[in-house]
C-alpha positions as CSV (number, residue, x, y, z in Angstrom):
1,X,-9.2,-266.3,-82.1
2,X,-8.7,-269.7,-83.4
3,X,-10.8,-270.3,-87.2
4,X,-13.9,-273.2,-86.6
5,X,-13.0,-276.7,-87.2
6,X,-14.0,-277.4,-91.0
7,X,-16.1,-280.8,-90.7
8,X,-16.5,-280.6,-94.9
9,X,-13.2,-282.0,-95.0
10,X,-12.8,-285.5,-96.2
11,X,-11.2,-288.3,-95.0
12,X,-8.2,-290.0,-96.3
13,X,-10.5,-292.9,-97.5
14,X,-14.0,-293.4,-97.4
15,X,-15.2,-295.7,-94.6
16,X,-17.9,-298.4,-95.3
17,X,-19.5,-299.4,-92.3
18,X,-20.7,-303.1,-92.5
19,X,-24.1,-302.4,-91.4
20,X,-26.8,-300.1,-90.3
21,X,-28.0,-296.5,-91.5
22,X,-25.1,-293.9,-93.0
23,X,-22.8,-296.9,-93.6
24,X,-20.6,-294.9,-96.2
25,X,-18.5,-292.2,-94.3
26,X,-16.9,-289.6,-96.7
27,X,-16.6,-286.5,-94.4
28,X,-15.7,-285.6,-91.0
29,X,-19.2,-284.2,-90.9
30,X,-20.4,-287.9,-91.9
31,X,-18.5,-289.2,-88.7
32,X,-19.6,-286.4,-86.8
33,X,-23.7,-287.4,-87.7
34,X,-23.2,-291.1,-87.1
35,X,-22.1,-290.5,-83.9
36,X,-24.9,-288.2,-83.1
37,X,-27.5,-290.7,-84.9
38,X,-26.6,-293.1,-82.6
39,X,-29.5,-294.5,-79.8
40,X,-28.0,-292.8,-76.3
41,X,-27.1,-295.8,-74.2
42,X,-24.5,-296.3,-77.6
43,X,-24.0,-292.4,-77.3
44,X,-22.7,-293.0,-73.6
45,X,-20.0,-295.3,-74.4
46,X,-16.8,-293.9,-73.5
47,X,-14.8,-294.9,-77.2
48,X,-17.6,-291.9,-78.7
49,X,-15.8,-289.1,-76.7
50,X,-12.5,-290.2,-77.7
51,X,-14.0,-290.3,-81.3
52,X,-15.5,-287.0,-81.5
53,X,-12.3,-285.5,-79.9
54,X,-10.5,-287.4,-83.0
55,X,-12.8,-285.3,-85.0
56,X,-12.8,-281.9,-83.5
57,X,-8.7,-282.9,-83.4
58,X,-8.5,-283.6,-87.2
59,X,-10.9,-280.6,-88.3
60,X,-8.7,-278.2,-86.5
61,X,-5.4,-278.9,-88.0
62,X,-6.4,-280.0,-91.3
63,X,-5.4,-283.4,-90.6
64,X,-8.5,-285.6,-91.4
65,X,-5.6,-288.5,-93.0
66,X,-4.9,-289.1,-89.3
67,X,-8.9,-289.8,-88.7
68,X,-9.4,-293.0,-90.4
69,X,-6.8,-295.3,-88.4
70,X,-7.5,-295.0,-85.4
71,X,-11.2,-294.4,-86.1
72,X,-11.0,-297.9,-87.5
73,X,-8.6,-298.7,-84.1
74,X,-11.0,-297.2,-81.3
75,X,-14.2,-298.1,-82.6
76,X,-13.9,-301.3,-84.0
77,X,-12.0,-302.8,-82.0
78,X,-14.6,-302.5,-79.0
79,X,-17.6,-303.5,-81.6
80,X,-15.1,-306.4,-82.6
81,X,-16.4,-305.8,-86.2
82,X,-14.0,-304.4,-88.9
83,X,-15.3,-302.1,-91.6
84,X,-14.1,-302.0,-95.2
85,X,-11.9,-299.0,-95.9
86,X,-11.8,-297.9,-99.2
87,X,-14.6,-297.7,-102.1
């Protein structure tokens, strides 16, 4: 039986959103709550799915370095706002 994703793990680099509530992501967990925070007709969008996958992907192997890029790919390109990586 495969061992449950770890969401504690932390991402390669922190992401700071540009705006709006839980702007500083440090966790996979953090990811995981903005995504769930979000109002549903955001929620609904089709680039979520292919970020929570990214999460559940990155929590089961370990992996959360491969998180950040194309986080930073998938959802900002379709909000066509880029956030700062990095502290």
């Amino acid at each position: 039986m495969p061992a449950d994703p770890d969401l504690t793990l932390p991402l390669a680099q922190p992401i700071t959103l540009t705006r709006g509530p839980g702007s500083h992501l440090v966790t996979l967990m953090d990811v995981a709550i903005l995504i769930g925070n979000l109002e549903p007709f955001r929620q609904a969008r089709p680039v979520w799915d292919r970020v929570a996958e990214m999460i559940l992907i990155a929590a089961e192997t370990g992996r959360p370095d491969e998180l950040v890029g194309g986080f930073v790919d998938v959802v900002w390109s379709e909000r066509k706002a880029a956030p700062k990586i990095g502290t």
